[in-house]
C-alpha positions as CSV (number, residue, x, y, z in Angstrom):
1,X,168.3,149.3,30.3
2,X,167.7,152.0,32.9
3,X,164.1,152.3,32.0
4,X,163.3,149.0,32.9
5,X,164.8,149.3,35.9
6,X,162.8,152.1,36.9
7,X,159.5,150.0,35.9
8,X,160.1,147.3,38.2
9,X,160.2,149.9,41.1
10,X,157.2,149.3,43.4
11,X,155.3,152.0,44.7
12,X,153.0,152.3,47.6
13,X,149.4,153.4,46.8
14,X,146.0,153.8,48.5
15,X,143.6,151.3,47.1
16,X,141.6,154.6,45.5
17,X,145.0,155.3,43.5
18,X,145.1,151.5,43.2
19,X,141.8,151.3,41.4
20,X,142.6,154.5,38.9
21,X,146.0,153.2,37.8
22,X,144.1,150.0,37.1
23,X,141.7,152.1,35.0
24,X,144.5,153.8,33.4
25,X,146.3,150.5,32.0
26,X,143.1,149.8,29.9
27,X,144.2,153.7,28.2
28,X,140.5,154.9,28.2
29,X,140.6,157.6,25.9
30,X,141.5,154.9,23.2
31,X,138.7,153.0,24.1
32,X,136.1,155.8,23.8
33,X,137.6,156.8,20.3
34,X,136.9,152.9,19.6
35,X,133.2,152.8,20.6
36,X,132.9,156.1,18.7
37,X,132.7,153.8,15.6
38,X,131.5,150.8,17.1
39,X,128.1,152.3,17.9
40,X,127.1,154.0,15.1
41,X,128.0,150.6,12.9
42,X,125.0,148.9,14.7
43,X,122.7,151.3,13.5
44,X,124.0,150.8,10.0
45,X,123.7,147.1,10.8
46,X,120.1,147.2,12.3
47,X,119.2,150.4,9.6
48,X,117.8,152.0,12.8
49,X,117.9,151.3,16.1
50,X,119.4,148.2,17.4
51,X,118.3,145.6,20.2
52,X,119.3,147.0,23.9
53,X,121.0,143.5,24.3
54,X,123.1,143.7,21.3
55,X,123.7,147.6,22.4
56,X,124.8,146.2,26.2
57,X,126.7,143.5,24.3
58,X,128.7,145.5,22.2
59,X,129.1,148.6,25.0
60,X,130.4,145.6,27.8
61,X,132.1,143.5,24.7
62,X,134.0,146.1,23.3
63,X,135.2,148.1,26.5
64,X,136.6,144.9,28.1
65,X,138.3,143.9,24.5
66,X,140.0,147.1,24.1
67,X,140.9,147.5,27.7
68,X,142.7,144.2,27.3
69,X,144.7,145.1,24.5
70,X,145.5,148.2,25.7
71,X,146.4,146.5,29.0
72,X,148.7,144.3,27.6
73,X,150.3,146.4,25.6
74,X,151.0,149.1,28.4
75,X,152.6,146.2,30.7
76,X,154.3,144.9,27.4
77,X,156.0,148.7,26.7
78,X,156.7,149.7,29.7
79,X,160.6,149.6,29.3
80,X,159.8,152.4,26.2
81,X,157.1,154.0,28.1
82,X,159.0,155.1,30.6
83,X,161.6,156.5,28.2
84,X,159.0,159.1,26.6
85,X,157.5,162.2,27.9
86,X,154.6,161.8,26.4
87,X,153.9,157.8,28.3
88,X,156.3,158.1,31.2
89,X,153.2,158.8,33.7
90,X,151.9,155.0,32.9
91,X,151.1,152.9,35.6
92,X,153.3,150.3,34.4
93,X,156.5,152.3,33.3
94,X,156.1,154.2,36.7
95,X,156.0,150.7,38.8
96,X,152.7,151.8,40.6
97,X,151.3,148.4,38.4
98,X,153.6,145.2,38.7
99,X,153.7,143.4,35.6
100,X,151.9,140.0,37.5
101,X,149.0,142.2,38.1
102,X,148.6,143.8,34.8
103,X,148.9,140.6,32.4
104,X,145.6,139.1,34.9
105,X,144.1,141.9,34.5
106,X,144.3,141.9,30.8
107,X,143.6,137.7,30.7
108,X,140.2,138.8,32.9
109,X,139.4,141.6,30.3
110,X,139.7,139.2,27.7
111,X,137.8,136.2,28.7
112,X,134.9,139.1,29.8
113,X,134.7,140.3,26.6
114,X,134.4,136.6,24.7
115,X,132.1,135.9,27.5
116,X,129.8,139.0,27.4
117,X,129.9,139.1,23.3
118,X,128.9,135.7,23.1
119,X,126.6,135.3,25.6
120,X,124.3,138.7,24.8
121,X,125.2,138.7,21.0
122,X,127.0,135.7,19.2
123,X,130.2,133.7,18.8
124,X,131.1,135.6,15.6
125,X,131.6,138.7,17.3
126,X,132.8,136.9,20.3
127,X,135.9,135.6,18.3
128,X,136.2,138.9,16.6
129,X,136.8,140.4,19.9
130,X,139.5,138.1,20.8
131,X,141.2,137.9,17.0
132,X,141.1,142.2,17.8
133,X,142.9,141.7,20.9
134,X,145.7,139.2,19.5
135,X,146.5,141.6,16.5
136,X,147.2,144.4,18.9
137,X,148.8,143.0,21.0
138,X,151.1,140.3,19.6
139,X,150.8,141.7,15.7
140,X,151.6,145.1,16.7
141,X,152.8,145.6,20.3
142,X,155.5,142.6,20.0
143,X,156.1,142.2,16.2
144,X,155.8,145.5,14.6
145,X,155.9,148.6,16.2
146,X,160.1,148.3,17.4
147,X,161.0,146.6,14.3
148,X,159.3,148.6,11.6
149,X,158.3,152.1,10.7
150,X,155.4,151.1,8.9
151,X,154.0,149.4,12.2
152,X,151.1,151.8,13.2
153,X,149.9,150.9,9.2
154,X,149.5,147.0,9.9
155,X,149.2,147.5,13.9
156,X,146.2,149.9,13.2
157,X,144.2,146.7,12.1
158,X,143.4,146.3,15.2
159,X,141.7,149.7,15.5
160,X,139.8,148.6,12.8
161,X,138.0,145.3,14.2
162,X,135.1,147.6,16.3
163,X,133.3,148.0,13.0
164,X,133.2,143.9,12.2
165,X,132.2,143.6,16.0
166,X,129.4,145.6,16.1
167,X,128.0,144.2,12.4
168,X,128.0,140.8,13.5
169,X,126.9,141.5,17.3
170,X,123.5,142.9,14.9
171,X,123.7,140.4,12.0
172,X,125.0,137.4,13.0
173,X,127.3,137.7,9.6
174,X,129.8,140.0,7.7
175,X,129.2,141.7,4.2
176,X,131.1,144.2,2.1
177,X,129.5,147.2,3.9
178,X,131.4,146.4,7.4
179,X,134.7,145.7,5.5
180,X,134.5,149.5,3.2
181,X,134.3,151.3,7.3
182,X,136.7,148.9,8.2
183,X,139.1,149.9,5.5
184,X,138.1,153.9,6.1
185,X,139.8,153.2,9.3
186,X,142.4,151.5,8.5
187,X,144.1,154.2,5.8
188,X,142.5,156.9,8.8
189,X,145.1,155.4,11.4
190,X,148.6,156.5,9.8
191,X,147.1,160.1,9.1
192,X,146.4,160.2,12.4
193,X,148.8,158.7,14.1
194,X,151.5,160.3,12.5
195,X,151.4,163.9,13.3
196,X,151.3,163.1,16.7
197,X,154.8,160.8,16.1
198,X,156.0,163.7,14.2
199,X,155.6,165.8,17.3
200,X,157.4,163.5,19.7
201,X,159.8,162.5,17.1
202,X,162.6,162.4,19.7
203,X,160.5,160.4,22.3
204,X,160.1,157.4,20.0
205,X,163.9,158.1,19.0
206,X,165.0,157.9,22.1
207,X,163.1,154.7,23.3
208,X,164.4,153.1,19.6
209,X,161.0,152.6,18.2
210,X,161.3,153.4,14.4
211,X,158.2,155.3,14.1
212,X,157.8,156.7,10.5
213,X,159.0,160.1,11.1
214,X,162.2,158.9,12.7
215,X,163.6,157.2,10.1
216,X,161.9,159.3,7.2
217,X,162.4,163.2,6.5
218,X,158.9,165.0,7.3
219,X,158.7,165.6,3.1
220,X,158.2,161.8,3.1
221,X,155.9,161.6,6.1
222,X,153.8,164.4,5.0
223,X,153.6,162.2,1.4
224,X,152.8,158.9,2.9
225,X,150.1,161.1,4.9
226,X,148.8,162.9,2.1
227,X,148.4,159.9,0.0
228,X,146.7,157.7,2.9
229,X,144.3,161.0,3.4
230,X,143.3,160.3,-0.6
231,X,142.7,156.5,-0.3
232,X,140.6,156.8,3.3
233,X,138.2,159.4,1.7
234,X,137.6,157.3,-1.7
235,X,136.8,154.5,0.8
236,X,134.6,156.2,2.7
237,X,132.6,157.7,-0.9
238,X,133.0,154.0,-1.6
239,X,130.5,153.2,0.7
240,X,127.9,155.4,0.0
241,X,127.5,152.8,-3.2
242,X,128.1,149.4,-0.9
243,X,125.7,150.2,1.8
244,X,124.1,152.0,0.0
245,X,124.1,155.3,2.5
246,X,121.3,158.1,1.9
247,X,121.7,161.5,1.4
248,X,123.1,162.7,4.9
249,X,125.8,160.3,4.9
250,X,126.8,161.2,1.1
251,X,127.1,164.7,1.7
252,X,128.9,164.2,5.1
253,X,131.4,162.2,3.3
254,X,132.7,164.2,0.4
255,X,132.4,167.5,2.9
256,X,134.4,165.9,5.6
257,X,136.6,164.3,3.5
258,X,137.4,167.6,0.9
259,X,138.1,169.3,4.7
260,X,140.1,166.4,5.5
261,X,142.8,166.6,2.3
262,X,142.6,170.3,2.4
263,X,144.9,169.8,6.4
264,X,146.4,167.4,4.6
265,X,147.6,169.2,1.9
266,X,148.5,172.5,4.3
267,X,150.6,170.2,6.2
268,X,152.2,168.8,3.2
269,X,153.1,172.2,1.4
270,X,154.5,173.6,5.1
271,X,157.1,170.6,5.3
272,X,158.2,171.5,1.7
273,X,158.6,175.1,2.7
274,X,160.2,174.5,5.6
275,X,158.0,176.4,7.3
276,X,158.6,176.6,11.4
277,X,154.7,176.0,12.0
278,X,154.9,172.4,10.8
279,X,154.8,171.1,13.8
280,X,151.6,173.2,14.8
281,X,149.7,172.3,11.7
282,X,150.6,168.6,12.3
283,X,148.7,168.6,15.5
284,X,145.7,170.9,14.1
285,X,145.4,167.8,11.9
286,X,145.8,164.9,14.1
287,X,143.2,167.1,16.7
288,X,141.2,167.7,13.4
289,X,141.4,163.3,12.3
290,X,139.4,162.9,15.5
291,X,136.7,164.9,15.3
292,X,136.4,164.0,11.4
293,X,136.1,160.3,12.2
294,X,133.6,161.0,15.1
295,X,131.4,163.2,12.8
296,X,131.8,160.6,10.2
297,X,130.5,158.1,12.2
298,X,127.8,160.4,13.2
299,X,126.3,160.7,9.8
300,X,126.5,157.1,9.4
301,X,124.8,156.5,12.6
302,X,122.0,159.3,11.7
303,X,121.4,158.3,8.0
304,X,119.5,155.4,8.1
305,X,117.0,157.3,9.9
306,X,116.8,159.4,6.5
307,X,116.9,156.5,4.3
């Protein structure tokens, strides 16, 4: 294939542009949406504010274990990556990172993370981080997302882990409450995630990865969004009950998540009209899914302060 040709093409760079395309395999952005949900979790966990070591713990644990996933799985893809518009700047589908290099530096994130979790927290949330890093990256990156469309559903487990971190990094243990905001992420990720693939249908087309809106007319996408939309929220009212979760949280919640189906449901209704600003609303939602999972996890964050 001609993109991985082009990936294997070394280039010359200063050690400052060495260092940022380093920084750029671990795909920060991703990793700040991660701790976005981490964080507040411990308050839940500690019902106000946590220890600073379990706060260092999970802040160290957590940025190493997603920065090894995402490491991996940038050295992994970069014969696709390099394919798309939207990932052919990547260190690793440009050739600025060789392959050698990135798998160590994803090994050394790794063993960090264990390390740090373990050492400043526990071993639960220690082998969490490492079970996290495994599902991303051989459960999504190498099994799912070039062999079925439904691979950023299962794949986005991984997404999901933060939550279980960050409870046990406070607890020592797991219980129902850490499992409903792992499940409010989990249906979050497709409804997210699929706008954006809906946008750069033809990238993901033309690097052969079967991405949902590929292989599906946007009626059907729109659907499988809509209906994912409904099941996220009535988790995330679930857990008002579970926790339980005080007033701030509650009406957070059903506001946010009303909000939330309401894009949902414009998106859905402009497929079906065949409307030329689907493509525009799609990306007002996926924009939108972010800042309603980082307000979300705001009030849960906040509430216990209420309680």
């Amino acid at each position: 294939m001609s993109g991985m040709t082009a990936t294997r093409t070394w280039v010359e760079l200063t050690r400052g542009q060495q260092v940022l395309a380093f920084v750029a395999l671990t795909k920060p952005r991703i990793v700040e949406l991660l701790l976005t949900t981490a964080i507040p979790t411990m308050f839940l966990a500690a019902q106000g504010l946590p220890t600073l070591r379990v706060v260092v713990a999970v802040l160290i644990g957590g940025t190493l274990a997603a920065g090894s996933a995402n490491t991996f799985n940038s050295v992994y893809d970069r014969d696709i990556d390099v394919l798309m518009q939207r990932t052919n700047h990547r260190p690793a589908a440009l050739g600025t990172i060789s392959m050698r290099a990135g798998n160590i530096q994803g090994i050394a994130l790794a063993l960090g993370s264990a390390v740090a979790l373990f050492w400043l927290a526990n071993l639960i949330s220690a082998i969490l981080a490492i079970v996290a890093i495994l599902l991303y990256v051989v459960g999504y990156t190498m099994l799912l997302k070039r062999r079925t469309s439904q691979n950023i559903v299962w794949g986005g487990a991984a997404g999901c882990m933060p939550v279980l971190i960050a409870w046990s990094a406070v607890t020592g243990s797991l219980t129902w409450t850490p499992f409903v905001l792992f499940m409010v992420i989990f249906f979050w990720t497709p409804p997210h995630y699929w706008p954006l693939a809906m946008k750069y249908r033809e990238d993901y087309e033309r690097a052969g990865v079967p991405m949902l809106p590929v292989v599906k007319p946007v009626t059907t996408v729109t659907t499988h969004i809509l209906v994912y939309s409904v099941i996220m929220v009535l988790f995330s009212i679930t857990l008002i009950l579970v926790a339980p979760m005080g007033w701030v949280y509650s009406v957070a919640a059903v506001t946010l998540g009303a909000l939330f189906i309401g894009q949902t449901v414009v998106l859905y209704r402009a497929a079906r009209s065949q409307t030329g600003a689907v493509l525009r609303i799609a990306m007002r939602l996926f924009h939108g899914s972010i800042t309603y999972l980082a307000l979300l996890f705001l009030a849960v964050a906040i509430d216990p302060f209420f309680a």
